[in-house]
C-alpha positions in Angstrom: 145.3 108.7 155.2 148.7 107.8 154.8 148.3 104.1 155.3 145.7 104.1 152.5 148.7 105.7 150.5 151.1 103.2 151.6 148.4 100.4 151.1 147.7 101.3 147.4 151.6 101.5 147.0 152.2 98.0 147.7 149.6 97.2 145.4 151.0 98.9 142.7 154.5 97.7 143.7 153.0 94.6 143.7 151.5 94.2 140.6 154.8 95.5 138.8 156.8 93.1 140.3 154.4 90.8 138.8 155.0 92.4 135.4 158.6 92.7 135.3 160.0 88.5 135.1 157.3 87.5 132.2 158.7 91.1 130.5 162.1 90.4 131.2 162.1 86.7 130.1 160.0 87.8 126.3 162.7 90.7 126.1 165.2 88.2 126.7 163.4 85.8 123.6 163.1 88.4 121.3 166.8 89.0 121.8 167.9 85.8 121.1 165.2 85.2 118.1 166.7 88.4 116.5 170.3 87.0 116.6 169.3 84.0 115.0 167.7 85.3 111.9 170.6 87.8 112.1 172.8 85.2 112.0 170.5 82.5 109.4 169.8 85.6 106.9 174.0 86.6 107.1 172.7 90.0 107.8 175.6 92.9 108.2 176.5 96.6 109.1 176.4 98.6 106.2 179.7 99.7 105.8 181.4 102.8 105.1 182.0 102.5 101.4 178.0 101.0 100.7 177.2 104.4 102.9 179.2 106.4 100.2 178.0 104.1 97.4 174.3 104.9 98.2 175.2 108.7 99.1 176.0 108.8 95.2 173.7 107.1 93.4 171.3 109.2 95.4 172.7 112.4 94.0 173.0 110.6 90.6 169.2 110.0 90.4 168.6 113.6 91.5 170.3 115.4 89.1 168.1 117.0 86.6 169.8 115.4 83.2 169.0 111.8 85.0 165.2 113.3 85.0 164.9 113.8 81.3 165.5 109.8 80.8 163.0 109.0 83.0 160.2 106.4 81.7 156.3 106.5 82.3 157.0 103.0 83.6 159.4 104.4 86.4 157.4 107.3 87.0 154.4 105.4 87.8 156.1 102.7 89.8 157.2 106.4 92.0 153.7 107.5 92.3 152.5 104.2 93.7 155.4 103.9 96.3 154.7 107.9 97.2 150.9 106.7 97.3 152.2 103.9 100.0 153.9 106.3 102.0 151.4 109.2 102.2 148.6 106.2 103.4 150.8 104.6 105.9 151.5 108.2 107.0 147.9 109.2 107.1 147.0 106.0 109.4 149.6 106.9 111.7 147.8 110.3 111.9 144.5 108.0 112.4 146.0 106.2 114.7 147.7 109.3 117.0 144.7 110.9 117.0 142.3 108.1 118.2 139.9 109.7 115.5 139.3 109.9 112.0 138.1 113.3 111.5 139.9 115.9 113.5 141.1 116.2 116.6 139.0 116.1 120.0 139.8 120.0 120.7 137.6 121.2 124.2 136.4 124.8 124.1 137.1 127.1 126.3 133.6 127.4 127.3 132.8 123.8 128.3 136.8 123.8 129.7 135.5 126.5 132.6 132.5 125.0 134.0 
């Protein structure tokens, strides 16, 4: 019994030592492609003063007078961006629960025998 175990371990082992150099090396790719268009697109850290700058207009935009001058045109350009997000997060529901209706819930009955 315990050489079977030992057997199917060195399989497993095996195979995972397989896995590991073509992982490592396409980790090791997508690292370097990623510091490339970092570098190419000039892309930066937010810094602390863009944080605050953002932090503001955000509480500029929520204020209730800022409301009142709000067009149809920017309202509806909201609802279709609020559409986006509520698909995107209903496929990911989709998608987490490998069905499109419901979940697959056992009963306790058919859980028993």
């Amino acid at each position: 019994m315990a050489s079977k175990f030992v057997g199917s371990a060195q399989v497993y082992l095996n195979k995972f030592l397989a896995l590991q150099k073509p992982v490592v090396y396409n980790t090791k790719v997508a690292v370097e492609i990623a510091k490339q268009v970092y570098k190419k697109e000039g892309m930066a850290f937010p810094s602390g003063a863009q944080f605050a700058e953002a932090q503001q207009s955000l509480q500029n935009a929520l204020k209730i007078k800022n409301l009142k001058n709000l067009t149809f045109s920017d309202a509806a350009k909201g609802g279709v961006i609020f559409a986006e997000i509520y698909t995107f997060f209903l496929l990911g529901e989709v998608i987490g629960r490998w069905n499109l209706i419901g979940y697959n819930v056992n009963s306790e009955e058919k859980s028993h025998h």
